[in-house]
C-alpha positions in Angstrom: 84.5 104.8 134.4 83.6 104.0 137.9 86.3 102.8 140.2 85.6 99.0 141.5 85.5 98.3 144.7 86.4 94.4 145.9 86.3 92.6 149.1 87.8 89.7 148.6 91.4 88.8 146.4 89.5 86.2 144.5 87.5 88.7 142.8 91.2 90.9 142.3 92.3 87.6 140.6 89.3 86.5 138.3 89.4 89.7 137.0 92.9 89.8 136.6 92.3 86.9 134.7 89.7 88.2 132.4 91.8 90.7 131.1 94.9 88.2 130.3 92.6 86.0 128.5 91.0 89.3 126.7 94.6 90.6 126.0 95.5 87.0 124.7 92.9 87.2 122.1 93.4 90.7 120.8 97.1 89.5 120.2 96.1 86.2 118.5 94.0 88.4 116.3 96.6 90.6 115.2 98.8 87.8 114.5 95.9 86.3 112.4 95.7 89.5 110.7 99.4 90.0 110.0 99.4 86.1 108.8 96.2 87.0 106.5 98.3 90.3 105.0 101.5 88.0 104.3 99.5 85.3 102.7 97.8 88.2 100.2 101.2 89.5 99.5 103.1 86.4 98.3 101.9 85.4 95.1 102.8 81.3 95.6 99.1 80.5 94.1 99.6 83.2 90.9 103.1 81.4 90.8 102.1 77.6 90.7 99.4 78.3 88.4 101.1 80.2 85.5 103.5 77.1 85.8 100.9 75.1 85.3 99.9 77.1 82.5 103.1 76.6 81.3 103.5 73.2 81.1 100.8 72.5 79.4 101.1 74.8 76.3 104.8 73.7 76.5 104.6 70.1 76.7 103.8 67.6 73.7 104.1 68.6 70.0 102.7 72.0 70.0 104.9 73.2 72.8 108.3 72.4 70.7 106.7 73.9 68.1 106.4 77.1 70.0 109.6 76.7 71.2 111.1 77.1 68.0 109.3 79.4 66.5 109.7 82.1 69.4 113.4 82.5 68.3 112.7 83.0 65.2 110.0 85.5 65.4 112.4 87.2 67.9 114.9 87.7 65.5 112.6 88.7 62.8 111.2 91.5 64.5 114.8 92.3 66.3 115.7 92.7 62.1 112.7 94.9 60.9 113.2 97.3 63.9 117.0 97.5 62.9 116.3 97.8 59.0 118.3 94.7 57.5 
């Protein structure tokens, strides 16, 4: 890279000043990309919409009729595994 040469500190300066800015958005990028990566990892969206899932088989007639049969079933297989 060839050395610059300057004859005036206003040229010192406005370069100066194109690299903050440059190194301002290199670090707003990063942070953008570490935002991005912390957004993919927490699952809130998969979360709120298997609730939402849930509630609706759950709700209304079918859902208590899921409700109870689930126990039972549980404890029917829980029996056949055991041998009773």
């Amino acid at each position: 890279m060839e050395t610059k040469k300057y004859s005036s500190y206003a040229q010192i300066e406005h370069d100066l000043e194109i690299l903050r800015v440059e190194r301002e958005i290199h670090y707003q990028k990063i942070r953008l990309s570490f935002d991005k990566t912390k957004e993919s990892l927490v699952p809130s969206k998969t979360i709120s919409l298997l609730g939402t899932i849930y509630e609706n088989v759950f709700s209304g007639t079918l859902g208590t009729i899921i409700k109870t049969l689930i126990p039972i079933l549980i404890n029917w297989y829980l029996n056949k595994k055991r041998g009773d």
